[in-house]
BAKOL-218561 format. One line per 8 residues: number of its first residue (from 1); their letters; for each residue y, z negated, x of C-alpha. Coordinates in nm, 4 decimals. Example, Ala and Ser with C-alpha at 12.3 -4.5 7.8 and 13.67 -1.06 7.14 Angstrom:
2
1 = AS = -0.4500/-0.7800/1.2300  -0.1060/-0.7140/1.3670
//
This chain:
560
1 = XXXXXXXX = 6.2064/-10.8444/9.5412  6.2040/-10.6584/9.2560  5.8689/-10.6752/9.0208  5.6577/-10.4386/8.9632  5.3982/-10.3327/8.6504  5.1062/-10.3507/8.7023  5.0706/-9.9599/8.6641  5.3112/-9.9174/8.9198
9 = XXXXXXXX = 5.1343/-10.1510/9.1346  4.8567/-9.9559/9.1225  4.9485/-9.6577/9.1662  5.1605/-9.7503/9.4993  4.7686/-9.7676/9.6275  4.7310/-9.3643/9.5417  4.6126/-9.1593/9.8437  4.7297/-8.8425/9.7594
17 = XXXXXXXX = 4.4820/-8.5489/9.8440  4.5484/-8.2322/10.0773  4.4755/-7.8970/10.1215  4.1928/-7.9123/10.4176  4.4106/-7.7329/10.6812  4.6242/-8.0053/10.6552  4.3979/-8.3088/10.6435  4.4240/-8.3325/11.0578
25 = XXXXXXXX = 4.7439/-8.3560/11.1078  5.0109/-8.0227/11.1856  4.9131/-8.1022/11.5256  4.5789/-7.8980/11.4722  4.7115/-7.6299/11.2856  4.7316/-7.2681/11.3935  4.9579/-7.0403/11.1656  4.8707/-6.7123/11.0366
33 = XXXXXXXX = 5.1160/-6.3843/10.9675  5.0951/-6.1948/10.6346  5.3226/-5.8731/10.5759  5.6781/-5.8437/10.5823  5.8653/-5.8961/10.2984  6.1567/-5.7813/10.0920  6.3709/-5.9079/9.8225  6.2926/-5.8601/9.4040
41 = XXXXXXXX = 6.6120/-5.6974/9.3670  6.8770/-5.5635/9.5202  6.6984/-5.5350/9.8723  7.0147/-5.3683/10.0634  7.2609/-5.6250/9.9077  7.0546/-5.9376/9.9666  6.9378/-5.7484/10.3250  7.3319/-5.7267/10.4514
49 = XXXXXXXX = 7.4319/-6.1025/10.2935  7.1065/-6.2557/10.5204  7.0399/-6.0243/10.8162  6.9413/-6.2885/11.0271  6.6442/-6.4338/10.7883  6.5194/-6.1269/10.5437  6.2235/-5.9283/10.5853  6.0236/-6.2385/10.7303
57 = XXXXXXXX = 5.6350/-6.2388/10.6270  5.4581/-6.4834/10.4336  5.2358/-6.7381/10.6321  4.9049/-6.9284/10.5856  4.8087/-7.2471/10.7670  4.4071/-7.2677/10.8549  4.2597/-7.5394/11.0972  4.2671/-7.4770/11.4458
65 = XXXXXXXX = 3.9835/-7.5875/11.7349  4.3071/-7.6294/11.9415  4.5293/-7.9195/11.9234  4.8819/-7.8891/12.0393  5.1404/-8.1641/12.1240  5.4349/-8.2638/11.9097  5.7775/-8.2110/12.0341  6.0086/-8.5053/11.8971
73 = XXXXXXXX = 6.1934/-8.4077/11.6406  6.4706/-8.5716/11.3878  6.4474/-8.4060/11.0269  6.6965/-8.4400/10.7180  6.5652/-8.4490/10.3578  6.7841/-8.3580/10.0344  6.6944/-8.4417/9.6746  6.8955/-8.1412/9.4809
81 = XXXXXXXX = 6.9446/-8.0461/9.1115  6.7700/-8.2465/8.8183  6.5498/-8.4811/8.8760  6.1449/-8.4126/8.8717  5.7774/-8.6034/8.8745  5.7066/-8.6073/9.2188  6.0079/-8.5611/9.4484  5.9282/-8.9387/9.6290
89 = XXXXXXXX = 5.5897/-8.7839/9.7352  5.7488/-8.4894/9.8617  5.9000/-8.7415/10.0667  5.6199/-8.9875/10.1536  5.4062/-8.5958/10.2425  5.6859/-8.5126/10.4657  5.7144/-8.8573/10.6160  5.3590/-8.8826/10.6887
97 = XXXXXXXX = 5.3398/-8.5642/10.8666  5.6259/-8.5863/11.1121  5.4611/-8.9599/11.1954  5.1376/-8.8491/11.2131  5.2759/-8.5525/11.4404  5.4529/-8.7806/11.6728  5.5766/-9.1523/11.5988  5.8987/-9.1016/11.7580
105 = XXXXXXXX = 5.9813/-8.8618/11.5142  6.2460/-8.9232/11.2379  6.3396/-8.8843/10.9310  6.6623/-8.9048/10.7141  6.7442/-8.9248/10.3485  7.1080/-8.7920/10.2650  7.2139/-8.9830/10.0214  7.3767/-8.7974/9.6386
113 = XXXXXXXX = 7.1944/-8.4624/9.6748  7.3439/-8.1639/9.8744  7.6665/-8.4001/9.9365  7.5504/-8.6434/10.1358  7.4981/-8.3586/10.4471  7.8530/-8.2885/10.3770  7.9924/-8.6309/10.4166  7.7061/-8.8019/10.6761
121 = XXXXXXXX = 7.6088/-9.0986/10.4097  7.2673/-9.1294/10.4979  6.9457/-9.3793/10.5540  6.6767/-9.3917/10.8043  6.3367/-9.4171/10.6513  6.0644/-9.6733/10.8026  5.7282/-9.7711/10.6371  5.8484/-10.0116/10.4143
129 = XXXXXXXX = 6.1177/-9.8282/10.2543  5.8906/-9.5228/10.2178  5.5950/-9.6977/10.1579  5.7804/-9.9124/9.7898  5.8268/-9.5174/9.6436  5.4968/-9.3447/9.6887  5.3296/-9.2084/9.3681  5.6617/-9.2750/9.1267
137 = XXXXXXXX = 5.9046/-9.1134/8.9097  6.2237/-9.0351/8.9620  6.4569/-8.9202/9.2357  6.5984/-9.2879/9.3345  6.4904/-9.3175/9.6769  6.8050/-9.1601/9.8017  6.9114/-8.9861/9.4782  6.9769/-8.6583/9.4049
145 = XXXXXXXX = 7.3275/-8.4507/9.2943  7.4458/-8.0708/9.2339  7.6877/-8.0051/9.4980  7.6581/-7.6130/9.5979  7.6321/-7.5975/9.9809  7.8486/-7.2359/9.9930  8.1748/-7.2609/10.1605  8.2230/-7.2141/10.5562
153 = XXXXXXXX = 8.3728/-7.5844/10.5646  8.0836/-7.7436/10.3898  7.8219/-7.5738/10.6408  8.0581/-7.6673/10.9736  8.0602/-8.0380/10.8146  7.7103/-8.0003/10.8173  7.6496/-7.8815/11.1512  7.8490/-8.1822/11.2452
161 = XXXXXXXX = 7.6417/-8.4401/11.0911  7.2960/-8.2880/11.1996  7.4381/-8.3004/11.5691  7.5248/-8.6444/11.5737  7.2259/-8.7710/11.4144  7.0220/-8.5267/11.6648  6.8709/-8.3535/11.3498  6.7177/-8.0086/11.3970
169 = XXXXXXXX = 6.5294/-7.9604/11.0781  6.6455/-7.9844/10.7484  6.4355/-8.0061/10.4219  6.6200/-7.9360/10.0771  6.3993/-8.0450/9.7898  6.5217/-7.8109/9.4091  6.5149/-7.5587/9.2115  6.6434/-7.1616/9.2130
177 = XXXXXXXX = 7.0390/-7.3133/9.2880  6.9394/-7.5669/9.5474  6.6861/-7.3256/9.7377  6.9195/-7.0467/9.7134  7.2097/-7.2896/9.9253  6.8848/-7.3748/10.0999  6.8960/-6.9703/10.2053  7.2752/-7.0154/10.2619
185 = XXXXXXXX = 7.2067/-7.3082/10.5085  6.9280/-7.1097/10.6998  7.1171/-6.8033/10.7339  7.4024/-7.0006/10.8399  7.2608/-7.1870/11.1058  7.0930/-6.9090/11.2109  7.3958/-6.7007/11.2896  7.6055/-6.9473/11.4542
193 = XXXXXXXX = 7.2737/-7.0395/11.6782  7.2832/-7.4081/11.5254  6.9112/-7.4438/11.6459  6.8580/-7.6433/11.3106  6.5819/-7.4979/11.0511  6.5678/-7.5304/10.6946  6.2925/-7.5406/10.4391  6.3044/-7.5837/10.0859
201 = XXXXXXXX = 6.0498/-7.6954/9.8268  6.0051/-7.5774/9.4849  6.1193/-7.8420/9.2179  6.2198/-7.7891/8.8411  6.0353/-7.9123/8.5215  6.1314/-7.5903/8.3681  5.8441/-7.3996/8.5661  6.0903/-7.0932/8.6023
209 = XXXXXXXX = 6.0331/-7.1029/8.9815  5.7636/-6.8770/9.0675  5.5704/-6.5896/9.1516  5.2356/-6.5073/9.3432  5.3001/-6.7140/9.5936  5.4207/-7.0245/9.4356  5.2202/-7.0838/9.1401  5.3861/-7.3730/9.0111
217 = XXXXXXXX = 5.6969/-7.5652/9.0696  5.6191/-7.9291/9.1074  5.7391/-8.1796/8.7763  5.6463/-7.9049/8.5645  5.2395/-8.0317/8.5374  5.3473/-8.4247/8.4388  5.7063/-8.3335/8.2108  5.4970/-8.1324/8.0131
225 = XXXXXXXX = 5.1921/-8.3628/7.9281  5.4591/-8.6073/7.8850  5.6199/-8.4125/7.6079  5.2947/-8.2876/7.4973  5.1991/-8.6743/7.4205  5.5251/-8.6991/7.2139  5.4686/-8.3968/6.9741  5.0980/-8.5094/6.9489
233 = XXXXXXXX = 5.2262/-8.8714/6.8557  5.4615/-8.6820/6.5802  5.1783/-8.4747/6.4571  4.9648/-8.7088/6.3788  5.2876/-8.9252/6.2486  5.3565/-8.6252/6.0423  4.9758/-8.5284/5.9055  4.9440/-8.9167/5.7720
241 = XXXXXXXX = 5.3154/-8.9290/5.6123  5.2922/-8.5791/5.5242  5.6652/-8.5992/5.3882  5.8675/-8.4478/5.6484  5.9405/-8.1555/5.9048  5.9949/-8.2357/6.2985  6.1988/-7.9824/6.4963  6.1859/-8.0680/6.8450
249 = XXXXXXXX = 6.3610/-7.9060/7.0857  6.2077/-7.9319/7.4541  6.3919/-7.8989/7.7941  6.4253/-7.5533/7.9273  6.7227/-7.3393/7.9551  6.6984/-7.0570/8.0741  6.3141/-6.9562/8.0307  6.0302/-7.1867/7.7640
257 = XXXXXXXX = 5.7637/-7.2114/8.0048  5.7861/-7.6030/7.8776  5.8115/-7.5329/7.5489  5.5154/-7.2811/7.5465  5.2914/-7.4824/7.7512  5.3746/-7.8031/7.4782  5.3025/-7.6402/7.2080  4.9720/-7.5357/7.3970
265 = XXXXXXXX = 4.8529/-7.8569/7.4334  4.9466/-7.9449/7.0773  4.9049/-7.6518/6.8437  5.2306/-7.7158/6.6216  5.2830/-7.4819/6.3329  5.5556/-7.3172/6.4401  5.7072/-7.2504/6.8099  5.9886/-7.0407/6.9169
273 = XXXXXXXX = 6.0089/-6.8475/7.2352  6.3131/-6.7865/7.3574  6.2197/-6.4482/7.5625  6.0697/-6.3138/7.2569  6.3803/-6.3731/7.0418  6.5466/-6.1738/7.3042  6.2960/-5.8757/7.3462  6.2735/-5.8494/6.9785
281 = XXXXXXXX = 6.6572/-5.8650/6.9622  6.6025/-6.1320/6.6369  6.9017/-6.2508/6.4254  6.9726/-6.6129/6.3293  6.8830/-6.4591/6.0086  6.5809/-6.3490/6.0789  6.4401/-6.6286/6.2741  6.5498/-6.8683/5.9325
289 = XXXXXXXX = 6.3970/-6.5883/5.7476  6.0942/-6.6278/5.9852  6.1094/-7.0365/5.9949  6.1486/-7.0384/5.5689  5.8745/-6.8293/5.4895  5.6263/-7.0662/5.7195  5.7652/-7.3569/5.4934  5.7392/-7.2003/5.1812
297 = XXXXXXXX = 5.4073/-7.1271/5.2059  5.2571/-7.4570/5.3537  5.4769/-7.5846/5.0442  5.2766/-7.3482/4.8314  4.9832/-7.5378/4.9411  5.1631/-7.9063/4.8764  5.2173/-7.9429/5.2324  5.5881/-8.0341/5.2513
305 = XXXXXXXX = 5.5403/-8.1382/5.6193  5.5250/-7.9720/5.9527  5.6089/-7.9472/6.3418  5.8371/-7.6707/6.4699  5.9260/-7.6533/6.8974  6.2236/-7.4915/6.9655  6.3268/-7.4149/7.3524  6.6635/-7.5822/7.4825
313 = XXXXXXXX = 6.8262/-7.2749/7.5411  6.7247/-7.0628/7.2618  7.0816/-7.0016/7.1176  7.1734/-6.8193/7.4365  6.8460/-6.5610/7.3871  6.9951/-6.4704/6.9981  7.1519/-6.1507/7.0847  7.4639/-6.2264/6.8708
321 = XXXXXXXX = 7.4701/-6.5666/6.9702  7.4903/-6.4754/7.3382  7.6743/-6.2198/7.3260  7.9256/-6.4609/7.1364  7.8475/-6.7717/7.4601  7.8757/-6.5055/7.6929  8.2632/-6.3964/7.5476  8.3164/-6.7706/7.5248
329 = XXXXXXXX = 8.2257/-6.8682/7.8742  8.4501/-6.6059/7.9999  8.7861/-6.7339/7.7758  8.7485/-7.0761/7.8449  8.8628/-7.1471/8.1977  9.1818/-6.9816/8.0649  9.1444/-7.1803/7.7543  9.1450/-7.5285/7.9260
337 = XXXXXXXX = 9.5138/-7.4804/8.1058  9.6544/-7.3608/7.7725  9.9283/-7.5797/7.6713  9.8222/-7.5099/7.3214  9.4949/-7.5515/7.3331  9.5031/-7.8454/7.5437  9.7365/-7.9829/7.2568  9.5719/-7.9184/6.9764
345 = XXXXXXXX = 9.5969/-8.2086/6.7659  9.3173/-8.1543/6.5500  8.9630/-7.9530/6.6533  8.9786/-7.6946/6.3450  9.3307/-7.5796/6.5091  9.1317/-7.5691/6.8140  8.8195/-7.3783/6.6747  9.1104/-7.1271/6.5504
353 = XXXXXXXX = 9.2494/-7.0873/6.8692  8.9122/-6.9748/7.0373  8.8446/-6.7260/6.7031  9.1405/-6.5414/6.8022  9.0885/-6.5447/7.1521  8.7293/-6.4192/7.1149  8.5955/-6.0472/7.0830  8.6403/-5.9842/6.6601
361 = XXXXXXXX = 8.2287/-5.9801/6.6577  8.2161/-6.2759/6.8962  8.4774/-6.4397/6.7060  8.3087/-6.4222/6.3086  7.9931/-6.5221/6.4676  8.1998/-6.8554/6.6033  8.3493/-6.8475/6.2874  7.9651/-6.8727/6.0407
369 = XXXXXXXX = 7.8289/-7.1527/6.2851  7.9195/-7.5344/6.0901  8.1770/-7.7485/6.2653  7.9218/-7.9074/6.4802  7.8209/-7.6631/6.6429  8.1239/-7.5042/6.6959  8.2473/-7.8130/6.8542  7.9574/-7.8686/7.0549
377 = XXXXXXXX = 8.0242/-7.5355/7.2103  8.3472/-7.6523/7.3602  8.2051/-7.9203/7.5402  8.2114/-8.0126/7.9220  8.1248/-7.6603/8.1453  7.8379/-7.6930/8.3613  7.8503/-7.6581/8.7224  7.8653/-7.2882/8.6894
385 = XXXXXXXX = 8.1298/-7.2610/8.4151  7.9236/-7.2683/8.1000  7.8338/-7.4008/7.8078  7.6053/-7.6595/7.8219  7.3009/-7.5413/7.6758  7.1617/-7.8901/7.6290  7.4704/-8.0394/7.4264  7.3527/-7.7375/7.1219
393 = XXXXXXXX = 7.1568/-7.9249/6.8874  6.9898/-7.6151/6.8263  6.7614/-7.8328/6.6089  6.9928/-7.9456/6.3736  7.1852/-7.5813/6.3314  6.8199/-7.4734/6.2359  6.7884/-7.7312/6.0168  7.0944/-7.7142/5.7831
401 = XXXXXXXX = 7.0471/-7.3109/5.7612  6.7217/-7.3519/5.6366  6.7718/-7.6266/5.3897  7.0609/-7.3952/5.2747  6.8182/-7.1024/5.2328  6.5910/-7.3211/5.0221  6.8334/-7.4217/4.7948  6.8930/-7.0467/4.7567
409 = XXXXXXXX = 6.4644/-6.9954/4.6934  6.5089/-7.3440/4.4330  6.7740/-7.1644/4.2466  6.5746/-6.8485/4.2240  6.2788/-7.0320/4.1767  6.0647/-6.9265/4.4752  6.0153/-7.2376/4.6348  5.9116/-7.5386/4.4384
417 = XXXXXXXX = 5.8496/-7.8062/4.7636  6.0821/-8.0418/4.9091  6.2320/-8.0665/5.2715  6.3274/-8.3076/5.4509  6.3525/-8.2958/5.8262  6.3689/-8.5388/6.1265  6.5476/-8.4019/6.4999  6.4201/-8.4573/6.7628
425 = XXXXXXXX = 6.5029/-8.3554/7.1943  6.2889/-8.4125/7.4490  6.4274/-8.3808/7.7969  6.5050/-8.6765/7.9761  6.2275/-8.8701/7.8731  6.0132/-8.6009/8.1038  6.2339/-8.6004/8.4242  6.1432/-8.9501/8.5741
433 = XXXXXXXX = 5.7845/-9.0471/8.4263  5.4981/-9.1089/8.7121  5.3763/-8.8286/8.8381  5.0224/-8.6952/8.7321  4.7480/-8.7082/8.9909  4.7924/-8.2954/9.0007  5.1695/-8.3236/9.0674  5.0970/-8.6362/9.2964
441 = XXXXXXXX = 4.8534/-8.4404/9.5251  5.0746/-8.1234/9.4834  5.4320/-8.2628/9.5986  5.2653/-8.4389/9.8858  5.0821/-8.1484/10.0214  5.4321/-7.9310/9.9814  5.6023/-8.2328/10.2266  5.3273/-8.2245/10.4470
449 = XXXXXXXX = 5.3444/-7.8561/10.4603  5.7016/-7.8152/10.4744  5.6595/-8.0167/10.8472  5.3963/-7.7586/10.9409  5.6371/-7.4635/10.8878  5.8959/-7.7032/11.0976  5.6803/-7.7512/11.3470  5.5753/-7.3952/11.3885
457 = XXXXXXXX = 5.9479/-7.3287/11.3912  6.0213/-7.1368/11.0703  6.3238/-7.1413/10.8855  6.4893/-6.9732/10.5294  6.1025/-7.0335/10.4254  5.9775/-7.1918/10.0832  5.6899/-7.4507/10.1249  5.3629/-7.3026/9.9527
465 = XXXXXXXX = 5.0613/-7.4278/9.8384  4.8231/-7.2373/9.6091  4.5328/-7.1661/9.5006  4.5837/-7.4872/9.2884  4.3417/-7.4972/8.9742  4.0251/-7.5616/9.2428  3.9982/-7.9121/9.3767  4.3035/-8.0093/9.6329
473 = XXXXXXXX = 4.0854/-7.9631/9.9520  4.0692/-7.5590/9.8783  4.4328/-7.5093/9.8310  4.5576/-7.3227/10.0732  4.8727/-7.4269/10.2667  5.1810/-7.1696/10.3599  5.5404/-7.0470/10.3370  5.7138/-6.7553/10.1826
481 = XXXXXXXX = 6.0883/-6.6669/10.2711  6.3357/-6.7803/10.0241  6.5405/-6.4181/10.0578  6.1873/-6.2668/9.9002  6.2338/-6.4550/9.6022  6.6467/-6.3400/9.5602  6.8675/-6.0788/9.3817  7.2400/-6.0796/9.2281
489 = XXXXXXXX = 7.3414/-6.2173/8.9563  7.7039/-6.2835/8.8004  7.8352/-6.6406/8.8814  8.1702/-6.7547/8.7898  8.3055/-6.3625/8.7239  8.1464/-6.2917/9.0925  7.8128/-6.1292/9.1806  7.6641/-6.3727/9.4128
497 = XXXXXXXX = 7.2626/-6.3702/9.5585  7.0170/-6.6138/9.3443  6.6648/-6.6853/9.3599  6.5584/-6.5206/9.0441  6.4176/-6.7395/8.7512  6.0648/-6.6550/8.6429  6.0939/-6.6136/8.2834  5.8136/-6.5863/7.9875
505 = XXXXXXXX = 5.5975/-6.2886/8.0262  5.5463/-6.1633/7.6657  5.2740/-5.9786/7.8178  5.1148/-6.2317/8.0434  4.7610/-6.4153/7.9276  5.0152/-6.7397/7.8475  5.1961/-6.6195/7.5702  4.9259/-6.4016/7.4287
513 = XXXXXXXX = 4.7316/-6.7270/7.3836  5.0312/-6.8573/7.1475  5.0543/-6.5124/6.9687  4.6860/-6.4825/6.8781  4.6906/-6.8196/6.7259  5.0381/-6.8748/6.5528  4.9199/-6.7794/6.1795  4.6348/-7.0249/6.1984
521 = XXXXXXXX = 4.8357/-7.3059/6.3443  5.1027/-7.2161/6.1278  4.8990/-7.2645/5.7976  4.6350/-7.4884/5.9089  4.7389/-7.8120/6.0907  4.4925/-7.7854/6.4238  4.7424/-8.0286/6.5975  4.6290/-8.1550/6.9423
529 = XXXXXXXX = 4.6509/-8.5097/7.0113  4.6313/-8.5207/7.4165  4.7472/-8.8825/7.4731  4.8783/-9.0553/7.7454  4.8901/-8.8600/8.0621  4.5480/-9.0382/8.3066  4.5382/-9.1816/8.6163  4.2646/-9.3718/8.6225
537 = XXXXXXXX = 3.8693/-9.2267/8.5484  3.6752/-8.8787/8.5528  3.8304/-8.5972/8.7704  3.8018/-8.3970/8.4106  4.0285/-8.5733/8.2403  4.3009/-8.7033/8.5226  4.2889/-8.3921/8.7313  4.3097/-8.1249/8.5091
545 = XXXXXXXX = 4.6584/-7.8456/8.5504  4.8171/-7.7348/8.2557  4.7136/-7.4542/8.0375  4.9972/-7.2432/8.1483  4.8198/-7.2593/8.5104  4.4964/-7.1831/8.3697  4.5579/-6.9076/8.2280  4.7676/-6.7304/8.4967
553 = XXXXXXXX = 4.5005/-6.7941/8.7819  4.2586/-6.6954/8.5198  4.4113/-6.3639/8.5112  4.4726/-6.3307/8.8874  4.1140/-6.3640/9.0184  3.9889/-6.1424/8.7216  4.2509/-5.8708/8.8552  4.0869/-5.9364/9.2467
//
């Protein structure tokens, strides 16, 4: 048997809390109706690609003073995407539920994400093999994997493998990409009368999976105190060595929900949002012009030190930058069955190649970035076809601009400091740790729930549970269909439907929070120490949400 610390020991005894509708059982549920609802985008597009499962109303679950019996019923669970804090309680929540509905109930794990539906690798859960998983990190329990679920062959393989295993309710546990082939799946079985639902559950760190109805994506609470803990660490590393300049870049492609809620809970002195780059259509230039000045100054008061957050995907929100990844992205699948590319011997001949393939803008903006970086950008695609984000060290392009531009201010004599700077990315060290009590409670309740929607037989729906800065027993327990949360977007030269990502609000009561405090933290080191994330001790210290939660529900009820 493998050992165990004694943390994790521990915290294998965690009772998760729930929502009070659901503290009975599904059994004693009764389920009620909002209003219809209809698409972000694109409502006659995304209306004629899922006939079968648009339109469908948002639902609430509240206790009912009539019990009703369970039905036996065989449900599939898939771990999709990146991994998050909190997908084994999904699990253990959805586990309990169907057991507590009926024993004879089942439940299977596919194995390797959306894939293992495909193929029929599988496992059969039981109490001991749930019961070694509750309250951890990590997707392990059956792993996870990025397979889309999108062709006609991969839903007929499907099909197959739900019949034989007598399965009529599948669960797919991700983020936007794996709940949108979740909405693929539903309308699917739907239309060829597969008698097989599917629910999905919101998952990504990145917190770009929201709206009013799901507050929070589940990961997002424990990745970011983990990364807050980190910066803090390097604050106070930084105030008591005073000698150099962090520049950390923090997980989050395509929106810097984590980045903004870090730098929250830490107060750095300077933090870059990627959505305001982009509204404010800022240069590279202007955001070393914007970076410099903060360091000349602070030098001007002897502090040659400092903490800077960057987002992951910032380089794609710098107009001329993405404009440039954008041109790229679209040359490169041609690029990679060119004989002379392919045969480049060295990598300048290749970087030449790609300049005189790209747009002439596109192509002297490739052309300024250091080798590094231009190398970097002709890494491995992702699944979608392009450049991985990730693989940028943003950090370090940021970081040999501005020393450049400071040796142009020592020359001139307008900066008399020193800098020296330390890289730094956070991202997987946030995807696995043990999950918070918040996301512990919250990933359990969104199993548990996603059975009640099951056993009320919905499908295409989104497991959601709200209300979630009061204590667990007032949040409220529901579903929302995923084709409310969809338009198109442009995938792979194709329009194709997505769930849309929930980006920054640069007028929301988050970001405003950041904006009325940047010059302050900038010049006067109010860093934030929060520490290791708490299981253990007062309900004000290990149950508190993040800020970014805070705020937004703060806003909400004063709009009621």
């Amino acid at each position: 048997m493998t050992k165990l610390s004694p943390l994790q020991i521990e915290r294998l005894k965690y009772q998760p809390k729930l929502p009070q509708s659901l503290q009975n059982g599904v059994n004693g549920l009764r389920m009620v109706e909002g209003s219809a609802t209809q698409s972000v985008r694109d409502q006659e597009q995304i209306n004629a690609l899922f006939p079968n499962t648009y339109g469908k109303p948002t639902v609430t679950f509240e206790t009912s003073t009539v019990s009703k019996e369970s039905e036996i019923r065989n449900v599939g669970v898939i771990l999709s995407g990146g991994q998050a804090p909190g997908g084994h309680n999904v699990i253990a929540g959805l586990y309990d539920a169907l057991k507590n509905a009926n024993s004879a109930n089942k439940l299977y794990g596919f194995l390797g994400g959306p894939s293992g539906i495909i193929d029929g690798k599988y496992v059969e859960f039981d109490d001991e093999f749930i019961n070694a998983y509750r309250n951890t990190g990590g997707f392990d329990i059956i792993g996870s994997g990025r397979t889309k679920l999108e062709t006609e062959e991969q839903f007929e393989k499907s099909l197959a493998v739900c019949k034989k295993l007598n399965i009529s309710a599948v669960v797919i546990i991700g983020g936007d990409d794996s709940n949108t082939n979740a909405a693929m799946l539903a309308e699917w079985f739907v239309k060829h009368n597969a008698g097989i639902q599917v629910i999905g559950c919101p998952k990504t760190i990145d917190g770009d999976l929201k709206n009013e109805q799901i507050e929070i994506s589940f990961g997002f609470d424990t990745a970011t105190k983990t990364y807050a803990e980190l910066i803090g660490n390097i604050e106070r590393d930084a105030n008591s060595a005073k000698k150099y300049w962090h520049f950390v870049k923090i997980m989050g492609r395509s929106a810097s929900h984590v980045a903004l809620e870090a730098a929250l809970q830490t107060q750095p002195n300077i933090t870059l949002i990627s959505e305001e780059v982009q509204e404010k259509k800022m240069s590279l230039s202007s955001i070393i012009d914007y970076m410099t000045d903060i360091i000349v100054r602070r030098a001007d008061m002897g502090k040659n030190f400092g903490i800077a957050v960057i987002p992951e995907g910032l380089i794609e929100f710098i107009p001329e930058m993405g404009s440039m990844i954008s041109n790229l992205n679209d040359i490169m699948a041609s690029l990679e069955n060119d004989p002379d590319f392919v045969n480049a011997t060295t990598i300048r001949d290749k970087f030449d190649i790609v300049e005189n393939r790209l747009d002439e803008e596109n192509a002297k903006v490739y052309k300024s970035l250091p080798a590094l970086i231009k190398g970097q950008l002709l890494a491995d695609r992702d699944p979608h076809g392009n450049v991985q984000v990730s693989k940028i060290e943003t950090e370090k392009l940021l970081i040999e601009m501005i020393s450049t531009r400071l040796a142009e201010l020592k020359e001139e004599g307008s900066f008399i400091g020193k800098f020296s700077a330390q890289s730094h990315f956070f991202g997987y060290e946030g995807r696995c740790a043990f999950p918070s009590n918040f996301d512990a409670d919250y990933c359990y309740s969104l199993g548990y729930n996603a059975f009640a929607l099951i056993s009320f037989g919905m499908t295409g729906y989104l497991s959601s549970v709200r209300n979630l800065t009061e204590s667990a027993d007032k949040w409220i327990a529901g579903g929302v269909p995923l084709t409310m949360m969809m338009n198109m977007e442009k995938r792979h030269g194709e329009m194709k439907p997505v769930i849309q990502k929930a980006l920054v609000r640069l007028d929301g009561p988050v970001f405003k929070q950041l904006q009325d405090n940047r010059e302050d933290w900038a010049m006067n080191d109010r860093y934030l120490f929060p520490g290791a994330i708490q299981y253990f001790g007062p309900s004000s210290v290990c149950d508190i949400t993040t800020v970014t939660l805070q705020l937004e529900r703060s806003k909400e009820l004063a709009s009621v």
